[in-house]
Backbone bond lengths (Angstrom), bond angles and torsions (degrees), N, CA, C in turn:
res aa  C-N    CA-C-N  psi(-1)  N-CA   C-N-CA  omega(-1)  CA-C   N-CA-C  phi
1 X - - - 1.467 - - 1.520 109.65 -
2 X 1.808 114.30 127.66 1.507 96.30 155.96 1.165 149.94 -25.76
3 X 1.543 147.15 140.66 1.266 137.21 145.58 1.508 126.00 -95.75
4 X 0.609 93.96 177.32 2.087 107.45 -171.31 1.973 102.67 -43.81
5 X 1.501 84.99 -24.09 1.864 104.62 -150.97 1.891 86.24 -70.78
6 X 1.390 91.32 -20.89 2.506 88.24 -162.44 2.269 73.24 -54.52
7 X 0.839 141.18 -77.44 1.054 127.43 -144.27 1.810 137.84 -42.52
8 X 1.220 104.85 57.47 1.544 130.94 -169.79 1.541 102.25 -30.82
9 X 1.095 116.93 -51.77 2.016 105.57 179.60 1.337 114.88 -125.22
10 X 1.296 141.60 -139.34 1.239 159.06 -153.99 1.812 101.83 -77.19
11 X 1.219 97.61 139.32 1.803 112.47 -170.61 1.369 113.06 -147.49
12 X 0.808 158.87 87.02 1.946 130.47 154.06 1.750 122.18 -111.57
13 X 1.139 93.17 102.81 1.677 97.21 178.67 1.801 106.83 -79.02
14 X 1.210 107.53 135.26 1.352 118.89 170.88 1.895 114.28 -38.91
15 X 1.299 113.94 168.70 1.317 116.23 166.93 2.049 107.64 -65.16
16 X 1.303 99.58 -42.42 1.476 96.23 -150.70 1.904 94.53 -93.69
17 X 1.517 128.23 20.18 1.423 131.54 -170.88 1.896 91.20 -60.20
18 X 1.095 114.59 152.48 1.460 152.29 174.86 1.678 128.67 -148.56
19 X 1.429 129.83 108.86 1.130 131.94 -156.14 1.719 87.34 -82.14
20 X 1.937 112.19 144.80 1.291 100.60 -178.68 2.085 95.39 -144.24
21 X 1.490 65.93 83.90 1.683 79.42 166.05 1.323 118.52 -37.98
22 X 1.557 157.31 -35.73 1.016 173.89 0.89 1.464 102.74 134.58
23 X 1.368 114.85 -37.21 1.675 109.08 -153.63 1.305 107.32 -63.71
24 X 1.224 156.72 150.75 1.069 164.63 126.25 1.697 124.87 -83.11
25 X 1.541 114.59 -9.39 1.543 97.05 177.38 1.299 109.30 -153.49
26 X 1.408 149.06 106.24 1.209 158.54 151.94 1.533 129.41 -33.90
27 X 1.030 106.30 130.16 1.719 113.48 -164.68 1.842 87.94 -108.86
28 X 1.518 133.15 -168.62 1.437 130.32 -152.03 1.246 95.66 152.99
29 X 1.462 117.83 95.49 1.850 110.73 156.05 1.917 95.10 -83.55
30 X 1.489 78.90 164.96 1.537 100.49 -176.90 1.764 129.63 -71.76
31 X 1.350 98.70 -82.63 1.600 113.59 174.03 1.487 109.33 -68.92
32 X 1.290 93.60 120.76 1.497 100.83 162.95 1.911 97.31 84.66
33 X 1.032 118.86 -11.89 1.379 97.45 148.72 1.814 127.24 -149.02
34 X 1.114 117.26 30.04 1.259 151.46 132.47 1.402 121.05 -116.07
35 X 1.376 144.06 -59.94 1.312 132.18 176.53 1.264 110.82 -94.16
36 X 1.628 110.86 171.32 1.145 121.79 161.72 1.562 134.50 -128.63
37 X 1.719 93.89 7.38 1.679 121.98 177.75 1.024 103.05 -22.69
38 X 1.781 126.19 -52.94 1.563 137.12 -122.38 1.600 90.18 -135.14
39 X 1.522 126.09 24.01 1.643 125.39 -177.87 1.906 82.07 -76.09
40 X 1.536 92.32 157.08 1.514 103.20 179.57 1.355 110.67 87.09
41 X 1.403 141.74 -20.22 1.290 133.10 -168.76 1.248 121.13 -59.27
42 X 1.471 130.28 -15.07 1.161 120.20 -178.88 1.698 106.35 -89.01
43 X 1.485 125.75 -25.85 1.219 120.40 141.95 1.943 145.27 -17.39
44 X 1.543 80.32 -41.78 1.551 103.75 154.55 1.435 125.45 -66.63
45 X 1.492 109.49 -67.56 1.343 126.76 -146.97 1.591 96.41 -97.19
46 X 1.254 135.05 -14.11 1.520 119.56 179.74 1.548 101.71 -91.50
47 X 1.579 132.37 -42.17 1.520 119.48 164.99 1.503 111.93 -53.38
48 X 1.102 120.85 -35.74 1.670 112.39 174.37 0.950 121.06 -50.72
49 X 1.634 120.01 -34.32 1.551 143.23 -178.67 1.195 101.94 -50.00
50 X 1.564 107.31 -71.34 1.311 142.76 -157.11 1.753 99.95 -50.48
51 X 1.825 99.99 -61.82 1.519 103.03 176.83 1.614 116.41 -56.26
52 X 0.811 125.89 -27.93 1.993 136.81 -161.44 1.449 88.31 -87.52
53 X 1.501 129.74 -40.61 1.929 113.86 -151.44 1.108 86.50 -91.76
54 X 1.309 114.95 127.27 1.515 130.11 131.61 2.064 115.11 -19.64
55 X 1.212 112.99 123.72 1.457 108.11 179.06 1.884 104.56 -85.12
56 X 1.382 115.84 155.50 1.218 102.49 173.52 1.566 101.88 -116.10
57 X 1.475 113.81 160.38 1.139 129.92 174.79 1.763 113.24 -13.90
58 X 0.952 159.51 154.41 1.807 144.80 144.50 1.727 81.82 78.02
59 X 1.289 159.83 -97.41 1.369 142.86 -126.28 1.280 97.00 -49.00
60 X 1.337 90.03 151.04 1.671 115.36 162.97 1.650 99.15 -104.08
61 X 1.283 103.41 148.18 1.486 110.51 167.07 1.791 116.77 -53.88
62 X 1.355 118.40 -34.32 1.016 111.97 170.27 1.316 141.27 -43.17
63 X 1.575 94.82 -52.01 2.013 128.67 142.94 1.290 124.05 -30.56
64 X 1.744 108.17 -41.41 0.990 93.96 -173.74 1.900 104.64 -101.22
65 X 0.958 109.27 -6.33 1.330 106.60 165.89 1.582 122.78 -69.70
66 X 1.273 111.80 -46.11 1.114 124.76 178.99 1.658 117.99 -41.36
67 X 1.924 91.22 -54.09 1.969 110.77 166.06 1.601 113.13 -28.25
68 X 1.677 95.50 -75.13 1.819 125.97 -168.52 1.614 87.48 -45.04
69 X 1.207 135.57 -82.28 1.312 150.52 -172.77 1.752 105.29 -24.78
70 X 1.544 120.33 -61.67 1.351 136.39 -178.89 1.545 95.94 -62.36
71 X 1.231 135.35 -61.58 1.415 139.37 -166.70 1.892 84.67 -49.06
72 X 1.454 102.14 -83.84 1.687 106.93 -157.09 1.379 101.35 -52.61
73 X 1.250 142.88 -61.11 1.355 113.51 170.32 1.242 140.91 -26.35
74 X 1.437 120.55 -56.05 1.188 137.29 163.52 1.458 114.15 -27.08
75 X 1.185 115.34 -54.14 1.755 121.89 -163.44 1.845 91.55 -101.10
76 X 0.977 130.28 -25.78 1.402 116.74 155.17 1.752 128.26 4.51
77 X 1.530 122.05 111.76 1.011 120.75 -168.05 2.076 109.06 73.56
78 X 0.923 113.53 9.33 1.487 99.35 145.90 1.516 120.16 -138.61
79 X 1.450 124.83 148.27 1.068 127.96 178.88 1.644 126.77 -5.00
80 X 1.622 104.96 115.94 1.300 107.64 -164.54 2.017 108.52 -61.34
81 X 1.177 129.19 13.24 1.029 133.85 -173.39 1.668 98.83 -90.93
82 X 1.229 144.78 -38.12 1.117 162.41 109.06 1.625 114.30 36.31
83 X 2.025 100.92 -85.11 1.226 126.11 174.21 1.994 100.31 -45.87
84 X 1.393 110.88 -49.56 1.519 108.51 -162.48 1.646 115.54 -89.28
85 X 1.333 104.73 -2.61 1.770 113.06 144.84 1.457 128.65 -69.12
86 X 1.325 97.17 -33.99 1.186 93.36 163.08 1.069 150.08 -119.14
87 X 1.686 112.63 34.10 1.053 156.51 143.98 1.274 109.96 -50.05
88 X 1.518 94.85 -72.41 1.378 105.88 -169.94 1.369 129.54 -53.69
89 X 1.826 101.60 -40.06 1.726 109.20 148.51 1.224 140.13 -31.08
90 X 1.059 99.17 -54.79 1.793 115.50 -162.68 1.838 92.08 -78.10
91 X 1.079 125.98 -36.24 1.175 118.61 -168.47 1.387 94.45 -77.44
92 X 1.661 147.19 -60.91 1.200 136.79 171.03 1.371 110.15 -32.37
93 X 1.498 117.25 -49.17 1.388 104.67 -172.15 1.301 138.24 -70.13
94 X 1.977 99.51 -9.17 1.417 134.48 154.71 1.565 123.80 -48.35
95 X 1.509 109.69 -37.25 1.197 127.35 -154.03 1.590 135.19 99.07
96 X 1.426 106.48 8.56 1.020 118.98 175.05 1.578 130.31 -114.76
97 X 1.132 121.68 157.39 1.423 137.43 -165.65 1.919 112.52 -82.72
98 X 1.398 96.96 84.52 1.560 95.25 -178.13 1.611 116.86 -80.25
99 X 1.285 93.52 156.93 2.078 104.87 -178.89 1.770 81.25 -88.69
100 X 1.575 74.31 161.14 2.029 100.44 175.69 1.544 90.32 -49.04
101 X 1.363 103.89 164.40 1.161 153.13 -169.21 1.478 102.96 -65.06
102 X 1.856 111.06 -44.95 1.407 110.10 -151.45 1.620 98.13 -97.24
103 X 1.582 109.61 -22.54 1.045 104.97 155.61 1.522 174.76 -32.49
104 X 1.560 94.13 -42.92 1.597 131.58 146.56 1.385 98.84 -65.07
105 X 1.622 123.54 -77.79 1.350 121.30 -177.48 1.611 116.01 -11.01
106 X 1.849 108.16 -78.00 1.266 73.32 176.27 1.359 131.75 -107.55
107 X 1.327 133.50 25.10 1.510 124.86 153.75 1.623 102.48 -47.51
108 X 1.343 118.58 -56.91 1.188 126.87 -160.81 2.081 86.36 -55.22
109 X 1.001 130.28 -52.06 1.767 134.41 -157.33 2.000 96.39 -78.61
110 X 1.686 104.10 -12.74 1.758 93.18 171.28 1.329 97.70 -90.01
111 X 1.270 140.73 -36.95 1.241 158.53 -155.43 2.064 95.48 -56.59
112 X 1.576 89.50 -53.81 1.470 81.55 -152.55 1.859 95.70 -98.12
113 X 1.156 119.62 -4.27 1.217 109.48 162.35 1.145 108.15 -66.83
114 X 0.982 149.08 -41.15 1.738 157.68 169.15 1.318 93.31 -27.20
115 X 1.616 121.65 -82.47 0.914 121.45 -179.91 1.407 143.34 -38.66
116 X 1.422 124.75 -40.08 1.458 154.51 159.05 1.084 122.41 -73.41
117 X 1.472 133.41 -28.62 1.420 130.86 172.87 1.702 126.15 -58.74
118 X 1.525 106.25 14.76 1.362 98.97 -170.50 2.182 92.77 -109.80
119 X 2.003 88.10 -40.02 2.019 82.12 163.10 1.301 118.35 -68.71
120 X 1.493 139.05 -13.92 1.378 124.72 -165.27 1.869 88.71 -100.12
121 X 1.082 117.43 -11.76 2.117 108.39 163.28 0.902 112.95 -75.74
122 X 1.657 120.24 -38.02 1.578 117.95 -167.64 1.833 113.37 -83.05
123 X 1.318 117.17 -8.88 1.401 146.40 149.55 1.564 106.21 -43.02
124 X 1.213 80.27 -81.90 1.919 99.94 -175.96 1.270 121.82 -42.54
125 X 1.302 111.64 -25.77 1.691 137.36 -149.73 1.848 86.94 -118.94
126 X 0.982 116.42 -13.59 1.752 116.76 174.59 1.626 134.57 70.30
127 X 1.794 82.43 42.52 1.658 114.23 166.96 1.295 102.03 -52.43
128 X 1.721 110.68 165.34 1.357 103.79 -174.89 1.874 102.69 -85.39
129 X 1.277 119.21 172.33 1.463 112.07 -149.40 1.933 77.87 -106.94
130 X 1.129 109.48 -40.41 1.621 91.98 176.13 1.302 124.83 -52.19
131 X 1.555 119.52 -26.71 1.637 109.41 177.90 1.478 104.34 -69.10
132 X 1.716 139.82 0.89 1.472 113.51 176.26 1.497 85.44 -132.28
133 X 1.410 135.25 48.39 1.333 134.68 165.22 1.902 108.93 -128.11
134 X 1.089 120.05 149.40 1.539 123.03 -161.99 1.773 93.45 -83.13
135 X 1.132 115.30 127.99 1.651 137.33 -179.14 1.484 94.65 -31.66
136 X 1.711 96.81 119.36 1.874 106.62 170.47 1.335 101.40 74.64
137 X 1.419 129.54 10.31 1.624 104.85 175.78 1.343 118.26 -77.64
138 X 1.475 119.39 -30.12 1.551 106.89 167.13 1.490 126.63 -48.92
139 X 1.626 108.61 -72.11 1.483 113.63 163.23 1.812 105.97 -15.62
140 X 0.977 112.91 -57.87 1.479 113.33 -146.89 1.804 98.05 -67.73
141 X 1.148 113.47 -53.88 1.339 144.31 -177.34 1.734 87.46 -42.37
142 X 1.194 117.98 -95.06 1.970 127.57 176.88 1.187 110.64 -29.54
143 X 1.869 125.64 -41.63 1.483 118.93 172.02 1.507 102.69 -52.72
144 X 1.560 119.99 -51.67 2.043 118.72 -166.89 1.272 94.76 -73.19
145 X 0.979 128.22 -37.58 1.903 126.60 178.11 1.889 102.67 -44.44
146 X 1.263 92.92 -75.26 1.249 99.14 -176.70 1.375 128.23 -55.45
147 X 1.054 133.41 -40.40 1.590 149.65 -178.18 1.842 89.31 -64.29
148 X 1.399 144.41 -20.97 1.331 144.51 179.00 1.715 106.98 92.52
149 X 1.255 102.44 32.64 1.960 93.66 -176.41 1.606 83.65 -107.60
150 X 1.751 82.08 159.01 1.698 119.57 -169.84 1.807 82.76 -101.47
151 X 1.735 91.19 121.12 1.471 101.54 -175.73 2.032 104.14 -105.38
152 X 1.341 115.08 125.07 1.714 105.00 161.46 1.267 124.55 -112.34
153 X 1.553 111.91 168.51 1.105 113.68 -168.05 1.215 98.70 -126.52
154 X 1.440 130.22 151.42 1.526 138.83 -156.81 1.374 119.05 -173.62
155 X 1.606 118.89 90.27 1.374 120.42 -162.09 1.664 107.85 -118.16
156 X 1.342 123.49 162.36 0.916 135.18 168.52 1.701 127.87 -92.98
157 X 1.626 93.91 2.94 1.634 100.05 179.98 0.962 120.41 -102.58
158 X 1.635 147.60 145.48 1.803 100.65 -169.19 1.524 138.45 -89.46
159 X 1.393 107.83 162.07 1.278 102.59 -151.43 1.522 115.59 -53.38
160 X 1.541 131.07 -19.71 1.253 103.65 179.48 1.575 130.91 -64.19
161 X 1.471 117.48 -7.35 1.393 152.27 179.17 1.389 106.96 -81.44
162 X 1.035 122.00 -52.01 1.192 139.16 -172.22 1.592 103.90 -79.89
163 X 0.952 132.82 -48.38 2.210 120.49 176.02 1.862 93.49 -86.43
164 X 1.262 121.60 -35.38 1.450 86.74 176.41 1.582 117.42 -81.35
165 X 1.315 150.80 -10.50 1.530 170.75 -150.99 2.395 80.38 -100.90
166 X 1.162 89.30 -62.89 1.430 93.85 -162.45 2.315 101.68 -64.58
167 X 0.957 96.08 -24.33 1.506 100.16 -177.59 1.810 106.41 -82.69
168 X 1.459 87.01 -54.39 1.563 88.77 172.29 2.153 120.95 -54.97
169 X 1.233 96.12 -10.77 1.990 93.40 -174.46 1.932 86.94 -117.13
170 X 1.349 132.22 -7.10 1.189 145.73 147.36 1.672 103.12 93.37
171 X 1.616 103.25 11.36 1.602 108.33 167.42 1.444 116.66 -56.46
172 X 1.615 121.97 -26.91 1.185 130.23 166.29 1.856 110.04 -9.35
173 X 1.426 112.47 -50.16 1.278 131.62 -146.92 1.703 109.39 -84.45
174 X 1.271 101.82 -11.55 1.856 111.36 -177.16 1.890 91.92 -103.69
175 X 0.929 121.04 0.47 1.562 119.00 -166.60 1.563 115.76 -131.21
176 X 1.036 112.83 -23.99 1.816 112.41 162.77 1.694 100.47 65.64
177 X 1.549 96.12 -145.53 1.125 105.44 177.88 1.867 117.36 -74.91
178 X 1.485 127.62 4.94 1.120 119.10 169.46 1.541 114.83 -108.52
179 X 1.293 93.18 100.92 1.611 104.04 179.43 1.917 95.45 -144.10
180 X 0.990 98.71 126.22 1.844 107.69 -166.48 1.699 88.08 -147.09
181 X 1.556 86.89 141.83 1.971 103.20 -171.37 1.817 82.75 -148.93
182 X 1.458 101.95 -158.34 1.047 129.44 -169.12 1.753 128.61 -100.69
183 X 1.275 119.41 156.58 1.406 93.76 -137.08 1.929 76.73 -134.76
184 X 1.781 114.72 164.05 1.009 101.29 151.68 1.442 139.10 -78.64
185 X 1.065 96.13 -0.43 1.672 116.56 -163.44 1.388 78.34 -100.95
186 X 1.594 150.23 92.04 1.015 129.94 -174.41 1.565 131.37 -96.01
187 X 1.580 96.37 1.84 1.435 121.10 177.32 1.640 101.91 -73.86
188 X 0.995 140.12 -21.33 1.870 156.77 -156.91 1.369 104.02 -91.64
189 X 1.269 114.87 -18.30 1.459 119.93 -144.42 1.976 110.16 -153.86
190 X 1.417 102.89 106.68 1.750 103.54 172.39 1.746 104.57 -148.92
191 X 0.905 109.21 155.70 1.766 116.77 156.18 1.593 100.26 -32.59
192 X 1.111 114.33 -78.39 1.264 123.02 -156.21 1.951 118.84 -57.34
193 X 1.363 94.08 -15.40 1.272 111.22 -179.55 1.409 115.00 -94.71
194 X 1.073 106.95 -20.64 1.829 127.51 159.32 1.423 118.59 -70.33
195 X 1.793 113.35 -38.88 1.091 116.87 -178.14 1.948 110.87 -62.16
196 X 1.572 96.67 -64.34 1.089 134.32 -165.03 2.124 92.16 -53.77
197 X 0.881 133.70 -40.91 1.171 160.54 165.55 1.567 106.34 -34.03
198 X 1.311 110.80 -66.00 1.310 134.08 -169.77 1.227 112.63 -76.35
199 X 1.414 106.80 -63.06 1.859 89.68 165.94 1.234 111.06 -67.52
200 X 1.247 163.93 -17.94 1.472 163.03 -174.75 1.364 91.67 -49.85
201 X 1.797 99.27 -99.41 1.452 120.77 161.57 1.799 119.17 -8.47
202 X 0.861 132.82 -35.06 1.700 131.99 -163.86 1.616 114.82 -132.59
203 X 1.727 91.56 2.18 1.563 100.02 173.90 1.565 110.22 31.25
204 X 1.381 96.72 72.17 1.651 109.96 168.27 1.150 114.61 -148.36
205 X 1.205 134.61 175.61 2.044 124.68 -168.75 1.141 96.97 -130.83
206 X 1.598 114.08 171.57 1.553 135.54 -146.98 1.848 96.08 -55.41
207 X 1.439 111.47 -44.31 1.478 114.14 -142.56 1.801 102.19 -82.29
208 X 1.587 107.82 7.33 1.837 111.94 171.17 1.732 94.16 -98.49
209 X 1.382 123.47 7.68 1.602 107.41 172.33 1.572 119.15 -108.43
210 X 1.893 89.21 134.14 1.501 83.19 173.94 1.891 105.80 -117.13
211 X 1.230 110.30 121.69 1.720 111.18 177.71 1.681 111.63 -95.70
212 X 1.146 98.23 134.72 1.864 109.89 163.28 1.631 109.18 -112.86
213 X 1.684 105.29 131.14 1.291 92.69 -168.83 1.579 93.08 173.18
214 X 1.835 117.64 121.47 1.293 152.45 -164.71 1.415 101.73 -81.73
215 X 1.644 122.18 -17.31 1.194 115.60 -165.40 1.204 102.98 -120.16
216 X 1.709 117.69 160.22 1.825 107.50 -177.58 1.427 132.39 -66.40
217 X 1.718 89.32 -27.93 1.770 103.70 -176.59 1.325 110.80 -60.95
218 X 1.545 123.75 -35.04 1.611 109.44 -175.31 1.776 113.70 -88.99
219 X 1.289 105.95 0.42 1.376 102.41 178.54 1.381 109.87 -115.07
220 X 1.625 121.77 -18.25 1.334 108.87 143.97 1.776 125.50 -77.18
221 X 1.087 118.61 4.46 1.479 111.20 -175.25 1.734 92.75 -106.06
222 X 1.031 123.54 -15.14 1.468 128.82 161.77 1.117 122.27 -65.19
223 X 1.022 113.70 -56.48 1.791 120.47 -165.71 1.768 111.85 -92.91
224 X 1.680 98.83 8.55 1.680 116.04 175.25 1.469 108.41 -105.46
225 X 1.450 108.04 -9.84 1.671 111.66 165.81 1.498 109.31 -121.36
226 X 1.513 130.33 31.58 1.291 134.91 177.53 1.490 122.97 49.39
227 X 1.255 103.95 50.07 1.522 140.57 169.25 1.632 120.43 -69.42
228 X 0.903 119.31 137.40 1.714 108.63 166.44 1.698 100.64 -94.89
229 X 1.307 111.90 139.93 1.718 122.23 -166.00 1.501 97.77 -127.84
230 X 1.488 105.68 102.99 1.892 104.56 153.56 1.385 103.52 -90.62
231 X 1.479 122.64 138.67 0.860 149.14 112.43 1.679 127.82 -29.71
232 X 1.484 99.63 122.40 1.399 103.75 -177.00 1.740 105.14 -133.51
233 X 1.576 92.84 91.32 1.721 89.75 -166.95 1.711 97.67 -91.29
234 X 0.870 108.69 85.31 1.831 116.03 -176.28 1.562 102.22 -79.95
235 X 1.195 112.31 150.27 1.235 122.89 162.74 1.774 106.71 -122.50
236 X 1.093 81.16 98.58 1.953 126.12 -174.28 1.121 89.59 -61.79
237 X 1.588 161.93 -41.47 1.885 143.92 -169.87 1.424 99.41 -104.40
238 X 1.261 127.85 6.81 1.327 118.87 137.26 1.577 127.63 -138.70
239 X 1.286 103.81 72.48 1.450 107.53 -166.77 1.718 112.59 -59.69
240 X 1.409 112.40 131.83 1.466 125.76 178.60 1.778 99.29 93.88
241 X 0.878 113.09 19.36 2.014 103.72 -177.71 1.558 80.10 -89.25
242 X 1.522 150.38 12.77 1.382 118.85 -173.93 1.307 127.83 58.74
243 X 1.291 122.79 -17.22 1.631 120.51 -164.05 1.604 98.78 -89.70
244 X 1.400 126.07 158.58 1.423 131.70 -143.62 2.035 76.97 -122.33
245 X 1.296 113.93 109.84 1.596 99.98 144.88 1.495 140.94 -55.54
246 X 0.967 105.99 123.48 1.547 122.07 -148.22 1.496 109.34 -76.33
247 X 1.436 127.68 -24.14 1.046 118.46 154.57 1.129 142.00 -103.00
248 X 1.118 107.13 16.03 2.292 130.71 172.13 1.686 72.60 -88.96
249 X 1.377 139.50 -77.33 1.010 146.68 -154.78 1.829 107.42 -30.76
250 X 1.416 92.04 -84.18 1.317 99.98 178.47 2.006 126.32 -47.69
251 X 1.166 82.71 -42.67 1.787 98.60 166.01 1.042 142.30 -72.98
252 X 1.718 114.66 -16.52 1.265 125.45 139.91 1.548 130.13 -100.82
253 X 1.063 133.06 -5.44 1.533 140.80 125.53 1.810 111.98 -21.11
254 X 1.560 97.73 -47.87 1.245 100.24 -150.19 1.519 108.37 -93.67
255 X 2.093 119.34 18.66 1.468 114.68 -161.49 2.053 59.49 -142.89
256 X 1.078 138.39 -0.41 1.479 103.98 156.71 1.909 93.94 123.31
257 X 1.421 132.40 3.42 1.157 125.88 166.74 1.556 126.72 -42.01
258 X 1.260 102.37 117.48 1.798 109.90 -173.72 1.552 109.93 -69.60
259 X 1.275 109.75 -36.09 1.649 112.23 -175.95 1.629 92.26 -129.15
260 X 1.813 107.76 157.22 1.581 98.18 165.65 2.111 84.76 -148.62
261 X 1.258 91.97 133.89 1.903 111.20 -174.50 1.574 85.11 -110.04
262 X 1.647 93.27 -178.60 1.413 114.09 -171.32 1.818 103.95 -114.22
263 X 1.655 91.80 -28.95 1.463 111.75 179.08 1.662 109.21 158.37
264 X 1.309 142.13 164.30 1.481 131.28 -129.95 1.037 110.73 -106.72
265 X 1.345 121.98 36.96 1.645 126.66 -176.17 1.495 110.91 -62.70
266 X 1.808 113.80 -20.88 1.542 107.48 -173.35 1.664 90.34 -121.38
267 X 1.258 115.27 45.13 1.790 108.40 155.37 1.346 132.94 -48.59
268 X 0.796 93.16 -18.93 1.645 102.10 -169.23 1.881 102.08 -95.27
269 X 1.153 114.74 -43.35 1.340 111.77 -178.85 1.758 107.74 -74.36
270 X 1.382 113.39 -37.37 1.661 128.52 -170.18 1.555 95.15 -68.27
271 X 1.383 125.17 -32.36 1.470 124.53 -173.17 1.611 104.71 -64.16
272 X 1.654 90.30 -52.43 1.511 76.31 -169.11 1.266 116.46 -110.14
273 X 1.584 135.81 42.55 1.308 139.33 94.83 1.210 126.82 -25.39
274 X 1.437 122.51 -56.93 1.555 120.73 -177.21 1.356 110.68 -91.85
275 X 1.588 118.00 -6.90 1.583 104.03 153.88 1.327 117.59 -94.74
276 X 1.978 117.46 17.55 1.632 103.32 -173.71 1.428 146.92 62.31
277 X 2.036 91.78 27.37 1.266 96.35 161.92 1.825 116.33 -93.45
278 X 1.368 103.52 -13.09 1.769 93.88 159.31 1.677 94.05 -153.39
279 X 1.669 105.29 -179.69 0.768 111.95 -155.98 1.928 95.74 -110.36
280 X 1.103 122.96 130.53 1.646 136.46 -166.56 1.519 104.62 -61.78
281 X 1.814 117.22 -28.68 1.461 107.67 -179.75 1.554 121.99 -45.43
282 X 0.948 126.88 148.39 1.712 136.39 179.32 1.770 102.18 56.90
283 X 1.002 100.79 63.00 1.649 102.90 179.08 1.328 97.19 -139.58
284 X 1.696 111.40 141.03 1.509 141.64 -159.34 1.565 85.63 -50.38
285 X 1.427 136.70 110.50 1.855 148.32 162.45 1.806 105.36 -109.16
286 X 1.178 112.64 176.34 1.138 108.31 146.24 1.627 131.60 -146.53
């Protein structure tokens, strides 16, 4: 049997963690904690901010970067339609005359294909699929394959991005027909409606789900149907350094995350913690 010791790098299980042998079906946001196609995006979307807001009297641009940055974080992990509402706000509340909502959306979605279209060739062209996947996510993926759990997928980008991004790194293949993203119709379409979905469908309750997920919405929409929630505070511009980003960290800590990783180098030991083959106390944290 493992000991505490299988845990080779970075760990912290909550006070209130409980191993729940029970689970039968896995939830999985996309960016940033399975892929890394789309690392850098806020690079995109906070100068866009910056260009779109009206400055006020006394701000410095710095100020106002700082704002754009706090806003898009904030809504992080739900539908990028979200971020460009409230865009669109802040600029009315500027004094200025904002375009629809879906509008920004996608300038902001040509913007960053620009950016990314040079990893989704080198994909195509039959780069290795781990340089745009988050450290150990395959491994991790074949351990839930194998053990017989029904794995989902649940993104905030939209879905046509989301099954080809997922086909192109060939995770497609642990997820079948449940792969759900974001929609223009964006009222049709949430995490939580995926969640809520899943147990419906499979007539099972909150405490058989286990979610992985960098953003707050899937680990608060988890732990609001009695879910176990890892946290995957990755630091996406250097994928595999082990080091835990410090504010996924703190920010999902802070909506109720039971476990928080850096990225899945100790899958194999974290599995069977949460299936209760040992117990996580006195194990390498920081």
């Amino acid at each position: 049997m493992p000991s505490p010791k299988s845990f080779s790098g970075l760990i912290e299980f909550a006070s209130g963690f409980a191993a729940r042998p029970e689970i039968t079906h896995v939830l999985f946001d996309f960016d940033g904690t399975l892929s890394i196609i789309r690392e850098g995006w806020p690079d995109v979307m906070v100068p866009m901010f910056v260009e779109m807001l009206p400055l006020r009297s006394g701000e410095t641009e710095a100020e106002l970067r700082q704002l754009a940055f706090e806003d898009i974080m904030r809504l992080n992990g739900k539908q990028t339609i979200y971020q460009m509402m409230q865009l669109a706000d802040r600029i009315r509340e500027r004094g200025g005359q904002p375009r629809e909502p879906l509008w920004y959306k996608h300038e902001y979605l040509r913007r960053l294909e620009t950016r990314i279209a040079a990893r989704k060739t080198t994909l195509r062209e039959g780069a290795r699929r781990e340089s745009c996947l988050v450290h150990g996510a395959w491994p991790l993926l074949e351990r839930l394959r194998d053990r017989g759990l029904t794995l989902y997928l649940a993104s905030g980008t939209d879905i046509q991005f989301v099954r080809e991004e997922a086909a192109l790194l060939g995770v497609d293949q642990f997820f079948g027909r449940h792969i759900y993203g974001a929609l223009d119709d964006f009222q049709n379409f949430s995490k939580k409606m995926v969640i809520d979905r899943l147990l419906a469908d499979n007539h099972v309750d909150g405490q058989r789900l286990l979610a992985f997920g960098d953003g707050y919405v899937e680990i608060q929409n988890t732990k609001e149907v009695g879910g176990l929630a890892v946290a995957v505070a990755s630091d996406e511009a250097n994928n595999g350094s082990g080091k835990m980003d410090e504010w996924k960290r703190q920010r999902l800590l802070g909506v109720g995350a039971d476990v928080v990783i850096p990225d899945y180098r100790d899958a194999a030991a974290l599995l069977e913690c949460i299936f209760n083959s040992f117990s996580p106390l006195g194990g390498p944290s920081i």
